[in-house]
C-alpha positions as semicolon CSV with decimal commas, in nm:
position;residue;x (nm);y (nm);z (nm)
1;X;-12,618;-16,675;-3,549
2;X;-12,851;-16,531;-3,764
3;X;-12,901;-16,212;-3,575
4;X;-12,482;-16,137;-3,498
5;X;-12,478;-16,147;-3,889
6;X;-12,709;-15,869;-3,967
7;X;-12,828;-15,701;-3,569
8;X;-13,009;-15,441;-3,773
9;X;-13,268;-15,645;-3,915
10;X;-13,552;-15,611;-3,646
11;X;-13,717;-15,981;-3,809
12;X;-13,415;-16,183;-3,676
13;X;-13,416;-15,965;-3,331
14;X;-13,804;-16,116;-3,347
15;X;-13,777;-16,434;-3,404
16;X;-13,467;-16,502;-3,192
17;X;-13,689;-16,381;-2,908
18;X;-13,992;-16,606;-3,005
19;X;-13,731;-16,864;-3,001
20;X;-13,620;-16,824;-2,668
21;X;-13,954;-16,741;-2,508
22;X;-14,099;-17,066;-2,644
23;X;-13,773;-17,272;-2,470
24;X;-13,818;-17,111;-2,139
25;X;-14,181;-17,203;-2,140
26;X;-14,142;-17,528;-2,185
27;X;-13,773;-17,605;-1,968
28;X;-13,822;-17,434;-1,639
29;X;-13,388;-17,449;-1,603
30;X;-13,349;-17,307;-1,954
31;X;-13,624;-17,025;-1,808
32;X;-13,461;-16,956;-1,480
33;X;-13,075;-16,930;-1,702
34;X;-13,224;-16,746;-1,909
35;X;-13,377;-16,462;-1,653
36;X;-13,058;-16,520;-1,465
37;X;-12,876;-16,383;-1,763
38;X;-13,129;-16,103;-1,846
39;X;-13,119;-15,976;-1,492
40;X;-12,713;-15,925;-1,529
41;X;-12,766;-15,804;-1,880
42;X;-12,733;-15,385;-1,902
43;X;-12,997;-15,187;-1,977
44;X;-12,962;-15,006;-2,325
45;X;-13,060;-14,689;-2,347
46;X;-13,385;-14,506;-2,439
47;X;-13,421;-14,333;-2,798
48;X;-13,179;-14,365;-3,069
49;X;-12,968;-14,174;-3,265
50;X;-12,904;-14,168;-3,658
51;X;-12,556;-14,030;-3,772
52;X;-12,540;-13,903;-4,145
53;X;-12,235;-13,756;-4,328
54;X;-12,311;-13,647;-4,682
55;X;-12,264;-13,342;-4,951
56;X;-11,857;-13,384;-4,999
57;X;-11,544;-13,343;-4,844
58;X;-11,603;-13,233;-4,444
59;X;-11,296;-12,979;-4,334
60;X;-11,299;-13,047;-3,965
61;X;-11,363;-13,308;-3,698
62;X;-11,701;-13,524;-3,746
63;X;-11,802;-13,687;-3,402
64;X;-12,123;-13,918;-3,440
65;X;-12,274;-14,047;-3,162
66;X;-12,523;-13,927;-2,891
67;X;-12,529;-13,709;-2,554
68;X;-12,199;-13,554;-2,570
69;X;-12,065;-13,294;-2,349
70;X;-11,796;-13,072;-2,281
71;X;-11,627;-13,147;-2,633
72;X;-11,420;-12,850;-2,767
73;X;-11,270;-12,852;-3,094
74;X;-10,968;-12,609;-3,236
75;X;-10,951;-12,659;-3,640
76;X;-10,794;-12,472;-3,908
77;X;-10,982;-12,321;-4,216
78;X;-11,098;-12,544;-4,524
79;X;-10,840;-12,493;-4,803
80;X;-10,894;-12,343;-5,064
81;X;-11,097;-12,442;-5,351
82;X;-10,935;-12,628;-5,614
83;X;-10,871;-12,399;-5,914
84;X;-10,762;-12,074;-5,706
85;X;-10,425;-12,003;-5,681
86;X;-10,282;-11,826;-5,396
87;X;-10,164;-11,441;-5,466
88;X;-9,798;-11,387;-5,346
């Protein structure tokens, strides 16, 4: 429980796995469940990625994420700054 409520927190991530080492090395069923489940479990994915927006308003699409391809992206102009009045 502790861990779905904050997953970022590497100290919960910790101790839920001291938690559930120390159970499968005492119940040999709770062990074998438990590398039954980690077998069928995907693998995540090497590195990691950090996504930061900042400075104002952004005038175009924002994608966050990691190892895109193949995106293509058609987007008008920023307006115009506030204060300046169109000439017509």
């Amino acid at each position: 429980m502790a861990l779905s409520e904050a997953p970022g927190e590497p100290a919960r991530a910790e101790a839920l796995s001291s938690a559930l080492a120390a159970r499968a090395a005492v119940d040999p069923e709770f062990a074998a469940a438990l590398g039954s489940w980690h077998r069928q479990a995907p693998a995540l994915p090497e590195g990691s990625v950090t996504n930061t927006i900042s400075g104002g308003t952004q005038y175009g699409p924002v994608v966050q994420g990691r190892d895109f391809s193949g995106i293509t992206f058609n987007s008008s102009q920023a307006p115009p700054a506030q204060g300046v009045e169109a000439s017509g």
